[in-house]
C-alpha positions as CSV (number, residue, x, y, z in Angstrom):
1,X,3.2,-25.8,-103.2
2,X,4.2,-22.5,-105.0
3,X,8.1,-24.7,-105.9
4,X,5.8,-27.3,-107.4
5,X,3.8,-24.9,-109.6
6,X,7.3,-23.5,-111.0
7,X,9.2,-27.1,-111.6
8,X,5.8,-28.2,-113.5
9,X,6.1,-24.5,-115.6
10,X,9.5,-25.1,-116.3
11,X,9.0,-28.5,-117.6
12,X,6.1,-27.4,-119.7
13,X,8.3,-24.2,-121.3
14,X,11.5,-26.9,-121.7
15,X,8.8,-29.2,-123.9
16,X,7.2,-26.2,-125.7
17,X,10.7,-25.3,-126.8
18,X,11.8,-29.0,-127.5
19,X,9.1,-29.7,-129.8
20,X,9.8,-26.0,-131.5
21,X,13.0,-26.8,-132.0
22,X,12.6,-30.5,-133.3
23,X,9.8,-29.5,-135.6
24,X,11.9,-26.1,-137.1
25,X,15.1,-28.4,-137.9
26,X,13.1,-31.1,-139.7
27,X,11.0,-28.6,-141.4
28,X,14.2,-27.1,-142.4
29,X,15.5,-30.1,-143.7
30,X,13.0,-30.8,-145.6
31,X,12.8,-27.3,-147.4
32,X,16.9,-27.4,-147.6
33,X,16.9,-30.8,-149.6
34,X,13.9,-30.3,-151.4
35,X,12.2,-34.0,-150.0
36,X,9.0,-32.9,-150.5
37,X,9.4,-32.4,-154.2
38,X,11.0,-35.5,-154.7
39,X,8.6,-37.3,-152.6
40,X,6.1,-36.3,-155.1
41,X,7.7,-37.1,-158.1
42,X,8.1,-40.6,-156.8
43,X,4.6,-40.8,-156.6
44,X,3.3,-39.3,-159.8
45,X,5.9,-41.7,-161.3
46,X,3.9,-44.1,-159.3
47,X,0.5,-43.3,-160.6
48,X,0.9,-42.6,-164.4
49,X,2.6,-45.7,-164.0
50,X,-0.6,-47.6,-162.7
51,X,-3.1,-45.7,-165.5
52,X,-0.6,-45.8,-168.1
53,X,-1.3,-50.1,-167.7
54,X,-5.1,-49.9,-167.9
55,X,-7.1,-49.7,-170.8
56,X,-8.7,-46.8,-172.6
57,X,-12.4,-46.9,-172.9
58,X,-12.7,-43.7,-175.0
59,X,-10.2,-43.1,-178.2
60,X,-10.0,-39.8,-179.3
């Protein structure tokens, strides 16, 4: 009983530490190549491209 408690630990820690890692390196990634700036300059692009087509209601 007590060897099962420890395998099922172990596995847990070896997850905890998998996913830590995993997350950290994409995270990293992203920082390193700047993705999420250029993900959001795609979409502004995007959008002022969408409201740049419709008409104006209001001139100034």
């Amino acid at each position: 009983m007590a060897n099962k408690k420890g395998h099922s630990a172990r596995r847990v820690c070896k997850t905890v530490v998998k996913v830590g890692t995993i997350t950290t390196g994409t995270l990293f990634a992203v920082y390193m190549l700047n993705l999420d700036q250029k993900l959001l300059s795609w979409a502004y692009s995007r959008v002022n491209e969408m409201f740049d087509r419709k008409e104006v209601d209001v001139m100034f």
